[in-house]
FIPAGU-616121 format. One record per residue (C-alpha): residue number from 1; residue in one letter; x, y, z. Coordinates in Angstrom, 1 decimal. Example, Ala and Ser with C-alpha at 12.3 -4.5 7.8 and 13.67 -1.06 7.14 Angstrom:
<atoms>
   n res     xx     yy     zz
   1   A   12.3   -4.5    7.8
   2   S   13.7   -1.1    7.1
</atoms>
This chain:
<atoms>
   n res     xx     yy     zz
   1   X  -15.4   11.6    7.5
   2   X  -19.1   10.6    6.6
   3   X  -19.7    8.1    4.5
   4   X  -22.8    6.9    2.6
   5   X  -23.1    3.1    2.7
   6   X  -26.2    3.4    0.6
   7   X  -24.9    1.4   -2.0
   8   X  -25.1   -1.4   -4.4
   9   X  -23.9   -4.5   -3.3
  10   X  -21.0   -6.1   -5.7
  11   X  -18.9   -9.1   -6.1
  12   X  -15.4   -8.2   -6.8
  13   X  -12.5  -10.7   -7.3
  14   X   -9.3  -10.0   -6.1
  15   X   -6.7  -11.1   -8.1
  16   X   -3.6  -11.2   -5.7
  17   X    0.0  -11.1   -6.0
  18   X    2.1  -14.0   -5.0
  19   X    5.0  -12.7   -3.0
  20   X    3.9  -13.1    0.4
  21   X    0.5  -14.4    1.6
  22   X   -2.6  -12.3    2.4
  23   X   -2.9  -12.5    5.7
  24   X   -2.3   -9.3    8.4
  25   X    0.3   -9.9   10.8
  26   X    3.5  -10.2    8.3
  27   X    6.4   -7.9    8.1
  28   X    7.4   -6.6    5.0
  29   X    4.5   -7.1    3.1
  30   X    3.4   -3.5    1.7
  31   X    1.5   -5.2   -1.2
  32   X   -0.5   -8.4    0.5
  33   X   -1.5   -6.0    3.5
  34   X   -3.2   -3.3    1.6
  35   X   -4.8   -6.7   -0.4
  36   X   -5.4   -7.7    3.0
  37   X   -7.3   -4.2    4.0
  38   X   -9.1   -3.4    1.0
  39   X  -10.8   -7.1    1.5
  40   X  -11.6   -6.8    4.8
  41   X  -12.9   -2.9    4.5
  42   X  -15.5   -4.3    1.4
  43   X  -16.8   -6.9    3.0
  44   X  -17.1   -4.8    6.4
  45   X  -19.3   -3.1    4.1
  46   X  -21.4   -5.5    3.0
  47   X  -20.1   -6.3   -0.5
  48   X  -18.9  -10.0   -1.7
  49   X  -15.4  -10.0   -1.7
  50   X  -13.4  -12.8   -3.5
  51   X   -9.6  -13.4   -2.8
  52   X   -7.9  -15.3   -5.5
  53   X   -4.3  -16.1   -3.8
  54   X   -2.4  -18.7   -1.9
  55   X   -3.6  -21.5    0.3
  56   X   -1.7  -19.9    3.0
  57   X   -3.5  -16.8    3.2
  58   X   -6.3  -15.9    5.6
  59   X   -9.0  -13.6    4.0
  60   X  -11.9  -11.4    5.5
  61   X  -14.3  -12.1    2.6
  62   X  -14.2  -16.0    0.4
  63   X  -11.2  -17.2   -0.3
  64   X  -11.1  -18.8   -3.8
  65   X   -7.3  -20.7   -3.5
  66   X   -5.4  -20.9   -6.8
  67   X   -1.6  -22.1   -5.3
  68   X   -1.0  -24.1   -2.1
  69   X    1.7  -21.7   -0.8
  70   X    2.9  -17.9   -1.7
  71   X    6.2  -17.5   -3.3
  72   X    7.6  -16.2    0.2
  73   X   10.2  -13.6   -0.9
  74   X    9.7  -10.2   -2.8
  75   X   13.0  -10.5   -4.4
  76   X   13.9  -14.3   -5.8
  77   X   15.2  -15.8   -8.9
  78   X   13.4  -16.0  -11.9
  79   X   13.3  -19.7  -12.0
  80   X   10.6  -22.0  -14.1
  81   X    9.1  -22.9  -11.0
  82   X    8.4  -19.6   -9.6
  83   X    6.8  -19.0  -13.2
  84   X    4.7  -22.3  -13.9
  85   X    3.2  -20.9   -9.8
  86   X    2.6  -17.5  -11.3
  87   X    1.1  -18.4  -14.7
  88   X   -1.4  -21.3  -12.6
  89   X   -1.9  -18.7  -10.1
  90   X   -3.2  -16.7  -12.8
  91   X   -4.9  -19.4  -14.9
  92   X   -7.1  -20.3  -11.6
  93   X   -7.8  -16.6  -11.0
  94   X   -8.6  -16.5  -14.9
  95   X  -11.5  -19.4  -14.5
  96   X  -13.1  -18.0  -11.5
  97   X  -13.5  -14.4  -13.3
  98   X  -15.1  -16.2  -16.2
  99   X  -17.9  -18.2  -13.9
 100   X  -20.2  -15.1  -14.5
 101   X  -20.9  -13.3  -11.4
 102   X  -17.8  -10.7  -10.8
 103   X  -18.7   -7.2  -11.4
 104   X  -15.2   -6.1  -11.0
 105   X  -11.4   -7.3  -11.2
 106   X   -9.3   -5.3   -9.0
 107   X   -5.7   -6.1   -9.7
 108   X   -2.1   -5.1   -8.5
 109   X    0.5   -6.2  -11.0
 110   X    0.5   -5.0  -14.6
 111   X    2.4   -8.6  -15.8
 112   X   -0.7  -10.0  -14.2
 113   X   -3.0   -8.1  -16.3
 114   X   -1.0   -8.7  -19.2
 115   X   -2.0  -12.1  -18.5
 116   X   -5.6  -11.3  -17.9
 117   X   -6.3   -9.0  -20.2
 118   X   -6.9  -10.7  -23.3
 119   X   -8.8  -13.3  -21.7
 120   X  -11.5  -11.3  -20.2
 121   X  -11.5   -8.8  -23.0
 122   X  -14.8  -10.7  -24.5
 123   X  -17.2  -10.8  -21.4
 124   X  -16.4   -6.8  -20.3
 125   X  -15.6   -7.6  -17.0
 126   X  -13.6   -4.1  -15.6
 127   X  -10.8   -4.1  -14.2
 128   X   -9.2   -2.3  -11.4
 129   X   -5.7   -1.6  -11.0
 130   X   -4.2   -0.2   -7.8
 131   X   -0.3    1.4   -9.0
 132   X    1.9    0.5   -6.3
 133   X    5.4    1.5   -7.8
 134   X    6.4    4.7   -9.0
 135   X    6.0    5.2  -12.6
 136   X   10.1    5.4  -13.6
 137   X    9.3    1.9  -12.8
 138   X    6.5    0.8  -14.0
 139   X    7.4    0.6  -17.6
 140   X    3.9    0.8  -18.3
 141   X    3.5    3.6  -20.7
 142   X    3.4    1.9  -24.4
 143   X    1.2   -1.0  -22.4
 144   X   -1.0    0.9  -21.1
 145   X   -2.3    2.4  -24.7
 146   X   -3.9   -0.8  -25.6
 147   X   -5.4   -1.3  -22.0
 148   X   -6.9    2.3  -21.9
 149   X   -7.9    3.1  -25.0
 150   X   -9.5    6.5  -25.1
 151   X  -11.9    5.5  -28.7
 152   X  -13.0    2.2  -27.3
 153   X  -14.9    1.4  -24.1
 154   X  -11.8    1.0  -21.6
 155   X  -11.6   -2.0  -19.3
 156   X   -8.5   -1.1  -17.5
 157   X   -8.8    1.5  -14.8
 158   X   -5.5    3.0  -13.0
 159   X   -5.7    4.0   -9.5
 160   X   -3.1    6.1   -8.0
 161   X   -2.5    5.6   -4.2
 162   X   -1.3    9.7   -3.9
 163   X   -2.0   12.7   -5.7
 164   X    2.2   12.9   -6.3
 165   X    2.0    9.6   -8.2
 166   X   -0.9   10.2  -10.0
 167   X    1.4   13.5  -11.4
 168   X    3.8   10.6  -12.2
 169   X    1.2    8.8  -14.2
 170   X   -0.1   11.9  -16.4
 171   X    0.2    9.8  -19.4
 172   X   -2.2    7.4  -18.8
 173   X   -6.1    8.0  -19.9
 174   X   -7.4    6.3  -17.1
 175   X   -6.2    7.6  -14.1
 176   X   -7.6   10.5  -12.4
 177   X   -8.9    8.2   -9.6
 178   X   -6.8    8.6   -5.8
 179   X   -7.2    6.6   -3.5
 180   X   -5.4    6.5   -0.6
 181   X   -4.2    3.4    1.5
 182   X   -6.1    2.5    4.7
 183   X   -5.1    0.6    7.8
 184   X   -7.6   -0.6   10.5
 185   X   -6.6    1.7   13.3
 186   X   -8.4    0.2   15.9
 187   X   -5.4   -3.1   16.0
 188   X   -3.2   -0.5   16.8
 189   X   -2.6    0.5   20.6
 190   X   -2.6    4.3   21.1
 191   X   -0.7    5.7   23.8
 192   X   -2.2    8.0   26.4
 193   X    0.1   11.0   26.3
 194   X    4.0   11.4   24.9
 195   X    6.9    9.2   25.6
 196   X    9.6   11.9   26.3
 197   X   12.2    9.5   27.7
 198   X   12.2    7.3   25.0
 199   X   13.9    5.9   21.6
 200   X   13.8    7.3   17.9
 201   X   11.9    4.5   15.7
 202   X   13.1    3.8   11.8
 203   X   11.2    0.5    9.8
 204   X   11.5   -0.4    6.5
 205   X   13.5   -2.3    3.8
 206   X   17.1   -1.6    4.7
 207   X   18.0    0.2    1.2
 208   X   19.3    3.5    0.0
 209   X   15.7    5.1   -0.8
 210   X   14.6    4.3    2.9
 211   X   17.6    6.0    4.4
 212   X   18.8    4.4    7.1
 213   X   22.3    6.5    7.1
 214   X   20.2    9.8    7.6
 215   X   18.7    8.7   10.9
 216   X   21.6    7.0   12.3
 217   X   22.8   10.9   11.6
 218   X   20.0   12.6   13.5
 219   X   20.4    9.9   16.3
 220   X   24.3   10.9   17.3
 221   X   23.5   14.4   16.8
 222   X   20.5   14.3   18.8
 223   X   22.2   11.6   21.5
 224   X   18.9    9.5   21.4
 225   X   18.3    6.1   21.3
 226   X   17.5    5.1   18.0
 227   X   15.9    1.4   16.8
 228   X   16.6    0.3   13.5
 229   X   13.7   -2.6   12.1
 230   X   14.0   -3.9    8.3
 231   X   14.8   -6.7    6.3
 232   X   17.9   -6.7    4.5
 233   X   16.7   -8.2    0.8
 234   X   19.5  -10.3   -1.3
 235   X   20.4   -7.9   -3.6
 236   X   24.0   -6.8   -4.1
 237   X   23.1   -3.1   -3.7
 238   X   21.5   -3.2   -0.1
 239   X   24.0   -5.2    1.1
 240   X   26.7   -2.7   -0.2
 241   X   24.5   -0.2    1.5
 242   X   24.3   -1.8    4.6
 243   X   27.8   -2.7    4.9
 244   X   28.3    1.3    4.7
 245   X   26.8    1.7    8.4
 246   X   26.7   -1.1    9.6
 247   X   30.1   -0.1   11.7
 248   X   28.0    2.1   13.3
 249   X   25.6   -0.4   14.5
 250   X   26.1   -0.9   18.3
 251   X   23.8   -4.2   19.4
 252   X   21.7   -6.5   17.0
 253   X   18.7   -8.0   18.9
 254   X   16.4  -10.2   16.9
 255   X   13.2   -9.6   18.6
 256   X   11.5  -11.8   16.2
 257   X   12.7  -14.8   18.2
 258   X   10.5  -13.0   21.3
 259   X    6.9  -13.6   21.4
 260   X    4.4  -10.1   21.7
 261   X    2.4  -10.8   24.9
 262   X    1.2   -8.5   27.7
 263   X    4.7   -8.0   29.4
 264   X    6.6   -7.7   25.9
 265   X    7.4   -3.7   26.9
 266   X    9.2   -5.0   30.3
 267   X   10.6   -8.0   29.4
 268   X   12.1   -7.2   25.7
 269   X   11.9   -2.9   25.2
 270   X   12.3   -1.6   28.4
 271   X   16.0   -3.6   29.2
 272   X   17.3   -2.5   25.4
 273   X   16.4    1.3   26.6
 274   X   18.3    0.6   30.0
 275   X   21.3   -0.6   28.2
 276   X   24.1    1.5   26.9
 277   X   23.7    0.8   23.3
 278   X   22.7    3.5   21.2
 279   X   22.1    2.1   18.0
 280   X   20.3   -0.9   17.6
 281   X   19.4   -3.5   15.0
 282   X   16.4   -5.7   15.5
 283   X   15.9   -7.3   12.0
 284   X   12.3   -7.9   10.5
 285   X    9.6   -7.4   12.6
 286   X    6.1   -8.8   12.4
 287   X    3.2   -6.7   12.4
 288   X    2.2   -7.6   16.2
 289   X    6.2   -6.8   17.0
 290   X    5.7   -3.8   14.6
 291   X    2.7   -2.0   16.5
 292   X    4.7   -2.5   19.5
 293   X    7.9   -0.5   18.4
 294   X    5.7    2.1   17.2
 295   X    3.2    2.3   20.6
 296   X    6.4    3.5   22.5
 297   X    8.7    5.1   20.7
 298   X    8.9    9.3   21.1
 299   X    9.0    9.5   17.4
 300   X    9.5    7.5   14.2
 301   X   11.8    8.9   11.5
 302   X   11.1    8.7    7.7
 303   X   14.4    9.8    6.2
 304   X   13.2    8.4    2.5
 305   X   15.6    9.5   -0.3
 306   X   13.2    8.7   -3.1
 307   X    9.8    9.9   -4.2
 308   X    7.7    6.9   -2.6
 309   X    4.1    7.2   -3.8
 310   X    2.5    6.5   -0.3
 311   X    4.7    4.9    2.5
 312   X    2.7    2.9    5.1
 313   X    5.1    3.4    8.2
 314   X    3.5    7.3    8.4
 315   X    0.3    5.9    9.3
 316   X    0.9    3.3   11.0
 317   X    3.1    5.4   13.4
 318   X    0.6    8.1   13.5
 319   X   -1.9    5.6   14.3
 320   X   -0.8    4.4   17.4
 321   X   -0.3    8.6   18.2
 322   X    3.4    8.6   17.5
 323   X    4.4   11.5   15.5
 324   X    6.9   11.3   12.7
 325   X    9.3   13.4   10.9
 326   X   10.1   12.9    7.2
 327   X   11.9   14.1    4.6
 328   X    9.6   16.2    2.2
 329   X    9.7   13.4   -0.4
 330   X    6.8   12.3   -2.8
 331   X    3.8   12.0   -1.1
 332   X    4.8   12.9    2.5
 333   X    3.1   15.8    2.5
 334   X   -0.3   14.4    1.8
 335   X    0.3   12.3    4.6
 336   X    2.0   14.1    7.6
 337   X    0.2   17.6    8.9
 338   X    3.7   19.5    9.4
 339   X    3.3   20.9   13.0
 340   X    0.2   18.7   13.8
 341   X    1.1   15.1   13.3
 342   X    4.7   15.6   13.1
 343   X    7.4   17.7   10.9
 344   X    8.1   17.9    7.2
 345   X   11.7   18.6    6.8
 346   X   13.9   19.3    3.6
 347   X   17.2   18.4    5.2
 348   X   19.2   15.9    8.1
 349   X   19.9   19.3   10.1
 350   X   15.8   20.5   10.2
 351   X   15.0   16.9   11.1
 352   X   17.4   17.1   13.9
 353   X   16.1   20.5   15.1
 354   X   12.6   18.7   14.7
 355   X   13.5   16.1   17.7
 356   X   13.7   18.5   19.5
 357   X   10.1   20.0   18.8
 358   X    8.5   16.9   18.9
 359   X    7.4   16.5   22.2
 360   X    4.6   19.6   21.1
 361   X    2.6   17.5   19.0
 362   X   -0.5   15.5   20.4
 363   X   -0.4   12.0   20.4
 364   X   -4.3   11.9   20.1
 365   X   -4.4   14.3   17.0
 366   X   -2.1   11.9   15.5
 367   X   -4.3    9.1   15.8
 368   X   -7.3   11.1   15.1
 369   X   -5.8   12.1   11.9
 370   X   -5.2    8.4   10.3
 371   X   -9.3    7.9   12.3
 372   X  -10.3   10.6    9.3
 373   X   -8.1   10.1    6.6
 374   X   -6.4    6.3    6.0
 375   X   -8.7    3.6    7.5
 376   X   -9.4    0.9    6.1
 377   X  -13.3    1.6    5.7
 378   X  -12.6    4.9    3.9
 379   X  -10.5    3.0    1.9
 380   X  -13.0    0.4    1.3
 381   X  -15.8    2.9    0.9
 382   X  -13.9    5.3   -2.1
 383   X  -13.0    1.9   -4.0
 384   X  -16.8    0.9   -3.6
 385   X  -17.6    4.7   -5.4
 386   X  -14.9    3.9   -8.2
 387   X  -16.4    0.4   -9.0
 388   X  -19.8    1.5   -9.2
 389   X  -18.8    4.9  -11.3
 390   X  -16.7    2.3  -13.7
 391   X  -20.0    0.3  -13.9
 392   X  -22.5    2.9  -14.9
 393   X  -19.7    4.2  -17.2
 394   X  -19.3    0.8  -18.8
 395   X  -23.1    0.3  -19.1
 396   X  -24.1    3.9  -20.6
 397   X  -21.5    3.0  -23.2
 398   X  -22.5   -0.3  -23.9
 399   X  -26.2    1.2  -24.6
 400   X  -24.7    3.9  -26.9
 401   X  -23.1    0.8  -29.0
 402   X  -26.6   -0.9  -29.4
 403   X  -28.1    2.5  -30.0
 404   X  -25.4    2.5  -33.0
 405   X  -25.9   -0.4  -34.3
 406   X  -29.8   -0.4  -34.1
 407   X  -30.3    2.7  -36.2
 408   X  -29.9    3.0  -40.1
 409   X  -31.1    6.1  -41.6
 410   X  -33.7    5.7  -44.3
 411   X  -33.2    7.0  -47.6
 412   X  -34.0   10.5  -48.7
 413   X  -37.5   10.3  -50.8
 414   X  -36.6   13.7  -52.6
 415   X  -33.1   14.6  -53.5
 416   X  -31.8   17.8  -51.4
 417   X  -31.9   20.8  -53.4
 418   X  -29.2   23.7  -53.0
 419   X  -30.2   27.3  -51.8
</atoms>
């Protein structure tokens, strides 16, 4: 892909989200990481990028702190004190966007703009809001008239992360935008040619949607090896879920516990591969454990049972050249290139006839793939297009209003006649 860089420079302000901290090397943090990336891809590109999030976070561009510490959990009660953190998380965030120099708001949590909103409506600062969750969830639609109003100059403008969620979204006025995720692929080791001897490779929240079952499936029919990684949320439906295979579970092995160094394939992967165990558990990874698990697996599986707008686990597999096979779920297809970078399959019995296929794809294509499509300076770069598009958008309608208001027709000096 080639990019133009020849671009205005802006200041954006990130207003983050609270659940985890923005920082790169957590485990399940889909949220904070893309945060993460899309800060670090801006200012790789020269723009000022402004973090307003936790003290605990570690930011590429300035880091304007608004809470000593992140919530810590995606899924905790909805105590006061988690709310008085959120509403002076926001309140902070709030003071810094009215200082004066913030071209932009880019924002991922519609209760946050709720928040926002009203505040900044006044001094016309756009906003920018990446849709993370699928739009059954979002309940967004009644909102979202009164940010994007079509008759007024809109601040409030929707980016989908796949062209399947923005299909989702076709109510809203104000987003025809796409833009896809972006990882920086160059932290990720790619290997040098395919791993025929080794395991099958599932991560993400243990949960119905990610389907967990499905590949513990394709791994007794197949006979591979297959390694489970996830966290296991407190919610009374995943652990019902979980309960359901967990039977079939043959060893549990936090790695966690394990440092990553340079003889982390010897001294933790390679004796779990040598062992008799076929199924195996290893709990929530970090992102350094992560790479790891992808780097030498001989495929990663992506059995969702859910339209999931983007899904990071594709790329990231893909990026350190390990193919993947997924179910042909919500955007999936946008993301895998069936027979190039791995298989899209409509059923457990093609993804089982799939391991046996995989060893045709090309590591390197793989990688070269996510190089071209998902990094984090495309990323970066199509955000940078959208801000600057909003911009002129916002300022040829601001000079049609003065336009308006500066003209008043002078009065007729001879009445019309009819013909």
């Amino acid at each position: 892909m080639i990019l133009n860089m020849q671009q205005q420079k802006l200041t954006v302000l990130h207003i983050a989200t609270l659940n985890q901290p923005i920082r790169p090397d957590l485990g399940y943090a889909p949220i904070e990481t893309i945060i993460y990336n899309i800060d670090k891809g801006l200012h790789s590109l020269g723009h000022r990028s402004i973090v307003a999030c936790s003290g605990d976070s570690t930011v590429a561009g300035e880091h304007y702190v608004t809470v000593d510490k992140s919530i810590g959990d995606y899924w905790s009660d909805n105590t006061l004190e988690r709310r008085d953190t959120l509403n002076l998380h926001l309140s902070r965030s709030l003071d810094r966007a009215k200082m004066g120099d913030i071209d932009v708001i880019h924002m991922h949590d519609a209760k946050a703009i709720e928040f926002i909103y009203d505040n900044i409506f006044k001094i016309q600062i756009p906003i920018v809001m990446t849709l993370h969750v699928s739009a059954k969830d979002s309940m967004l639609e009644g909102t979202y008239q009164r940010w994007c109003n079509p008759l007024s100059s809109p601040l409030v403008y929707c980016t989908a992360i796949s062209e399947y969620q923005k299909r989702q979204y076709n109510y809203l006025v104000n987003a025809e935008n796409v833009v896809y995720h972006g990882i920086d692929v160059e932290q990720y080791p790619a290997k040098d040619e395919r791993d025929k001897e080794s395991y099958l490779f599932t991560i993400g929240r243990v949960t119905r949607d990610k389907g967990q079952d499905k590949a513990i499936q394709v791994a007794k029919k197949t006979g591979a090896k297959l390694v489970i990684a996830g966290c296991i949320q407190n919610k009374p439906a995943d652990r019902e879920y979980f309960s359901g295979f967990k039977n079939s579970i043959d060893l549990t092995f936090e790695v966690e516990k394990h440092p990553v160094d340079n003889d982390y394939y010897e001294r933790i992967i390679l004796p779990l591969l040598h062992s008799d165990k076929q199924i195996i558990y290893i709990g929530e990874i970090s992102s350094d454990h992560k790479k790891q698990w992808y780097h030498h697996a001989r495929s990663t599986l992506f059995p969702i049972q859910w339209g999931e707008p983007f899904g990071l686990v594709p790329i990231e597999s893909m990026a350190c050249g390990t193919p993947v096979i997924a179910f042909n779920r919500g955007a999936v297809p946008e993301i895998i290139v069936n027979g190039k970078t791995g298989f899209v399959v409509d059923s457990t019995e093609a993804m089982i006839e799939a391991v046996g296929l995989i060893d045709n794809i090309d590591p390197l294509e793989c990688r070269r793939h996510v190089q071209q499509h998902f990094s984090i300076i495309s990323m970066a770069y199509k955000y940078s297009e959208l801000y600057h598009k909003i911009i002129n958008r916002q300022k040829m309608s601001q000079s049609r209003s003065i336009l308006s208001d500066e003209y008043h027709p002078k009065a007729l000096s001879h009445p019309m006649t009819s013909i």
